[in-house]
N, CA, C and O of each residue as an XYZ file, in Angstrom:
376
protein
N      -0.564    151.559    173.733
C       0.809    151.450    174.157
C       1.521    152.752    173.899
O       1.165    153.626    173.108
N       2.476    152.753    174.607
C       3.648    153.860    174.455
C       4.659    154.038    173.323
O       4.581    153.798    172.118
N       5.769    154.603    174.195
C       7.599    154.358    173.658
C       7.277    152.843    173.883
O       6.457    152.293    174.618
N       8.567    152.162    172.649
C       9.058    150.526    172.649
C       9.803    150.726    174.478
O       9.833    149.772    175.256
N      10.207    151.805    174.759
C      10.312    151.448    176.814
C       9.367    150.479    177.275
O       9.619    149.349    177.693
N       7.936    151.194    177.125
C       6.828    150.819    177.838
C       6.147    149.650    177.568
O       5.203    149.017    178.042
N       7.281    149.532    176.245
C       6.428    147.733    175.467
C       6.227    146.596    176.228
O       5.144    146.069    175.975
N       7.094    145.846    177.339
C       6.506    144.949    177.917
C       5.722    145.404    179.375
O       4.942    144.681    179.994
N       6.086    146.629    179.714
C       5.643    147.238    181.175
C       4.118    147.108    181.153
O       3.562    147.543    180.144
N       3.267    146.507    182.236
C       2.576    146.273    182.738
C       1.398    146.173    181.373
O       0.471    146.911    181.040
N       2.009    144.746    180.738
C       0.918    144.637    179.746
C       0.484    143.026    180.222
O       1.221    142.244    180.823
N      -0.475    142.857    179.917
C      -1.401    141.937    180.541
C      -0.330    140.504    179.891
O       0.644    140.822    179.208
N      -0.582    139.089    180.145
C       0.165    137.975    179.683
C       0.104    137.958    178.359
O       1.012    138.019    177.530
N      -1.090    137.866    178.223
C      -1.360    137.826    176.381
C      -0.844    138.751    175.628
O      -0.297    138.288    174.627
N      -0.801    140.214    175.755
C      -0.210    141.128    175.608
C       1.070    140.701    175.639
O       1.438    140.696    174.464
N       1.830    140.390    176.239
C       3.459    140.254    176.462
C       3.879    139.040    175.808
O       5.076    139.014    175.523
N       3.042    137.800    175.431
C       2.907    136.830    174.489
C       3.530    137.385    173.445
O       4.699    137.293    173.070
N       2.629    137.963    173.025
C       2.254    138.296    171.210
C       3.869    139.454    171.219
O       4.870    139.056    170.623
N       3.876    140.669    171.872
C       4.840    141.470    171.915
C       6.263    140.816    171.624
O       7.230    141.263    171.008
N       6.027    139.402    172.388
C       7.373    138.554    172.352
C       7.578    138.098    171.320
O       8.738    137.984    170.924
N       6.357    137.638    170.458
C       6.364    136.837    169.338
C       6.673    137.768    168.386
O       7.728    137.534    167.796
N       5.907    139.044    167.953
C       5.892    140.056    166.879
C       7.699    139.871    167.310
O       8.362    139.105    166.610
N       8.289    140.517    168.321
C      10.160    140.726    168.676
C      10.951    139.824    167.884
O      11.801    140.182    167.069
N      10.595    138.486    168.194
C      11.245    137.325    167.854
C      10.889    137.584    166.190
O      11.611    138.313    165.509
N       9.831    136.977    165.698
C       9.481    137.212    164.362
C      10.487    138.344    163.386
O      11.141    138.099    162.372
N      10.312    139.633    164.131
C      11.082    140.684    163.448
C      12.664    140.040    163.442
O      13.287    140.414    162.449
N      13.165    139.462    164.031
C      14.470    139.421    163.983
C      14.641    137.892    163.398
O      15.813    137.728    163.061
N      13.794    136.662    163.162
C      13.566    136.031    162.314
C      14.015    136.344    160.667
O      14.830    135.833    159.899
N      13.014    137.477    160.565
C      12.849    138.135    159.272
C      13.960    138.728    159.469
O      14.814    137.867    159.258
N      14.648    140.043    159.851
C      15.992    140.053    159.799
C      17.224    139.138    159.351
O      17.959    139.351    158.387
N      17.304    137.929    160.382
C      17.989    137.025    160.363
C      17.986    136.792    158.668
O      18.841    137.112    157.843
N      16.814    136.179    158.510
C      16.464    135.749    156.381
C      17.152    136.694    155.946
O      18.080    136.348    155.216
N      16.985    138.213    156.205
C      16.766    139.139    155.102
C      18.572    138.822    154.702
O      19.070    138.417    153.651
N      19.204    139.192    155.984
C      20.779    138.969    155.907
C      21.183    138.024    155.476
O      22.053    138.287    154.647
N      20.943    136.526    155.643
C      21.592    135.456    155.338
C      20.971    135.279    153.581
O      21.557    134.357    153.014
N      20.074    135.893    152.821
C      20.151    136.379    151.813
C      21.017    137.210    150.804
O      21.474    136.931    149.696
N      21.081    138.391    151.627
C      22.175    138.978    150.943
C      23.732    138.186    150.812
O      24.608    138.161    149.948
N      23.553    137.581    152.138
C      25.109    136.914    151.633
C      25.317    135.461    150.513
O      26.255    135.010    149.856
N      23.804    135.057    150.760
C      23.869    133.740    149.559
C      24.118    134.461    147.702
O      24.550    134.083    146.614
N      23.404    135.888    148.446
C      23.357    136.844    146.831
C      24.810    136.818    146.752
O      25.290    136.270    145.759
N      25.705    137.383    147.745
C      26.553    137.846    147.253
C      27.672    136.355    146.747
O      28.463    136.421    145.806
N      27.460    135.037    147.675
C      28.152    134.194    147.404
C      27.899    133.713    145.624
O      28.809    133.474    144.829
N      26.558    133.674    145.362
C      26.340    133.891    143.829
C      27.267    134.663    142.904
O      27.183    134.470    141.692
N      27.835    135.222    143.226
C      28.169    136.301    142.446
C      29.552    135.909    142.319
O      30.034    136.136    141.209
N      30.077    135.544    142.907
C      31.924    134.892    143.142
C      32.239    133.714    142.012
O      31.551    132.697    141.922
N      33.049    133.921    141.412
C      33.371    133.191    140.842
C      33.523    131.596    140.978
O      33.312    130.640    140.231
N      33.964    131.761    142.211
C      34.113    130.244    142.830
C      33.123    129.943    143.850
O      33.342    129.758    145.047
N      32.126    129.918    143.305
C      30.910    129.366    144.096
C      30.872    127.635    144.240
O      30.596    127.072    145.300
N      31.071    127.206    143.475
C      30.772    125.245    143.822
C      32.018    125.406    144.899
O      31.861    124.932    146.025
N      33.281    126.087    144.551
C      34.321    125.468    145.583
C      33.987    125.829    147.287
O      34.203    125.073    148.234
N      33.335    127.367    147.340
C      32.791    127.545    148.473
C      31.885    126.946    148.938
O      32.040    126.879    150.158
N      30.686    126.292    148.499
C      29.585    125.769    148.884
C      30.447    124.163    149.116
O      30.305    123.571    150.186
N      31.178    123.674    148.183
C      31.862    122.151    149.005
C      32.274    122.759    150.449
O      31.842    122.435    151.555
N      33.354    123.850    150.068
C      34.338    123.976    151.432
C      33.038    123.970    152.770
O      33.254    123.360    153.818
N      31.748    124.715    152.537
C      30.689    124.943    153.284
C      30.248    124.005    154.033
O      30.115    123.931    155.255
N      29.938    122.984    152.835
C      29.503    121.304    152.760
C      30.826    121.039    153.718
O      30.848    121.771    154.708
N      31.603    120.392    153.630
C      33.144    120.092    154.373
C      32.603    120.703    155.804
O      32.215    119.877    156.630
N      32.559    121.971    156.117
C      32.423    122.630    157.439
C      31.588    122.178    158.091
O      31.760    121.674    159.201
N      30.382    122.299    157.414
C      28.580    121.923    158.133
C      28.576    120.218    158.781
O      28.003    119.735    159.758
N      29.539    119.581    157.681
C      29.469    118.322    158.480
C      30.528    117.842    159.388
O      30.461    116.914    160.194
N      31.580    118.676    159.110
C      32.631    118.517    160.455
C      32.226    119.330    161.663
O      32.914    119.414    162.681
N      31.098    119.904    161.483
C      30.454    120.372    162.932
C      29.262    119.476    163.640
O      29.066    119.136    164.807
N      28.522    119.239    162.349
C      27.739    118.277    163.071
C      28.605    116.717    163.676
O      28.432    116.099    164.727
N      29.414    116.487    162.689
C      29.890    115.574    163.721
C      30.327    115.766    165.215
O      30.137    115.082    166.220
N      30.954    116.897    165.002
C      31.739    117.234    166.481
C      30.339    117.126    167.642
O      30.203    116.606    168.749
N      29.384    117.955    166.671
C      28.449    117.686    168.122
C      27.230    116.490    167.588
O      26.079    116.671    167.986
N      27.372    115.911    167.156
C      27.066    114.386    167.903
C      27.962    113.211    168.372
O      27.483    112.191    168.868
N      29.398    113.427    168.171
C      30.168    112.976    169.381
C      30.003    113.518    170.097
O      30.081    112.825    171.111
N      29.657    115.024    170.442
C      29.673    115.291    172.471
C      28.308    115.175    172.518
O      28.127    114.708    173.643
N      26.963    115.340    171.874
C      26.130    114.421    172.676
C      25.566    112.873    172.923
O      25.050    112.350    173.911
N      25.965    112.250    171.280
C      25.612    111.119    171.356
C      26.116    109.975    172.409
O      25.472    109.133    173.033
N      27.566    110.278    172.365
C      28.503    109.303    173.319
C      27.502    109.246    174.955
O      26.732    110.124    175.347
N      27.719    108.396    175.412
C      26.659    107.634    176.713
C      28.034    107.537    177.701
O      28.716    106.544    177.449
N      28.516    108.344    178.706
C      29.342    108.527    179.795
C      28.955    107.060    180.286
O      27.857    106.515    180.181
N      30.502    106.394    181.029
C      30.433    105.045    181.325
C      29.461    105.623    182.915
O      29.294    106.784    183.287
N      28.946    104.282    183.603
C      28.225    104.558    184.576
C      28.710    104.739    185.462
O      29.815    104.339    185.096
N      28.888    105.100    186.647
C      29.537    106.079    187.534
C      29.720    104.841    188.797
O      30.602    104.995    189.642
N      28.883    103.721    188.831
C      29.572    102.647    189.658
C      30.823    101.864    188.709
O      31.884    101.463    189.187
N      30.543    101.788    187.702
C      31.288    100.873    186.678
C      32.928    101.421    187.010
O      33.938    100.748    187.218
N      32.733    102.979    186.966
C      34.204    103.385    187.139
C      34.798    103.232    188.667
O      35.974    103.209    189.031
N      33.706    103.144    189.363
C      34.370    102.955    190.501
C      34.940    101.747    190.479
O      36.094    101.632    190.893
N      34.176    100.556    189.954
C      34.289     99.050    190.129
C      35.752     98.673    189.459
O      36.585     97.833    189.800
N      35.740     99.507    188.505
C      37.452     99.114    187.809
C      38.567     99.788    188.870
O      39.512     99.065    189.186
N      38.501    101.104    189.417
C      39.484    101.777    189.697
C      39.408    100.647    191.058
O      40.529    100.140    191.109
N      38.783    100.230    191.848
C      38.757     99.189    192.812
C      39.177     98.012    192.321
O      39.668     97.266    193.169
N      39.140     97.615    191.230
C      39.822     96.458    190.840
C      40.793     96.453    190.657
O      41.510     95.571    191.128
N      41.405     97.720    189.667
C      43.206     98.034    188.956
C      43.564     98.237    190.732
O      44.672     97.703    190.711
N      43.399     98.571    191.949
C      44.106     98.851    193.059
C      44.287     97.417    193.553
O      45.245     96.914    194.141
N      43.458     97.037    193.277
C      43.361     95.191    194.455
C      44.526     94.587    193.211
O      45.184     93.633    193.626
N      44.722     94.857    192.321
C      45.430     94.290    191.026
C      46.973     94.878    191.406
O      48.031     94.252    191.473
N      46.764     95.987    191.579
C      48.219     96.376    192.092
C      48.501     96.388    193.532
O      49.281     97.263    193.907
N      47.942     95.461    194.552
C      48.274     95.572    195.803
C      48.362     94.131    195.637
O      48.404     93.584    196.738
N      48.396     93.480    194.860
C      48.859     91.917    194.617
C      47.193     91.090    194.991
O      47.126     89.923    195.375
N      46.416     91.659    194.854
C      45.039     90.314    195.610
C      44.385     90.021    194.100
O      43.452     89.228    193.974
């Protein structure tokens, strides 16, 4: 291989596999290396239990938020028709 230019250019599938994987991996390990330093540095603060609740508090007011927008099951798409056809026949007197 070349320059990181030439890194995915005309390298066979398997080749461009692994290239993808080693990419991803490195920035994996990145990702750790950073979110380390900041658990180091949250160590170090005086008010560590109050941050890690406030954390706790956050992590689960997000997961809730998103399993209300995916869990909830949209009503069925005749059902709404069937009411909005009913509330009209309801207000046209039948």
């Amino acid at each position: 291989m070349g320059t990181s230019g030439e890194a995915g250019r005309g390298a066979r599938p398997g080749e461009k596999a692994v290239l993808l994987a080693a990419g991803l991996a490195d920035v994996a390990v990145s990702a750790v290396g950073s979110a380390f330093d900041v658990v180091r540095g949250f160590a170090r603060r005086q008010d560590g239990a109050e941050l890690a609740a406030e954390a706790e508090r956050e992590l689960a007011a997000r997961g809730r938020l998103v399993l209300d927008r995916y869990a909830s099951v949209p009503p069925a798409h005749l059902e709404v028709l069937a009411r909005h056809v009913k509330a009209r026949r309801m207000a046209d007197g039948g």
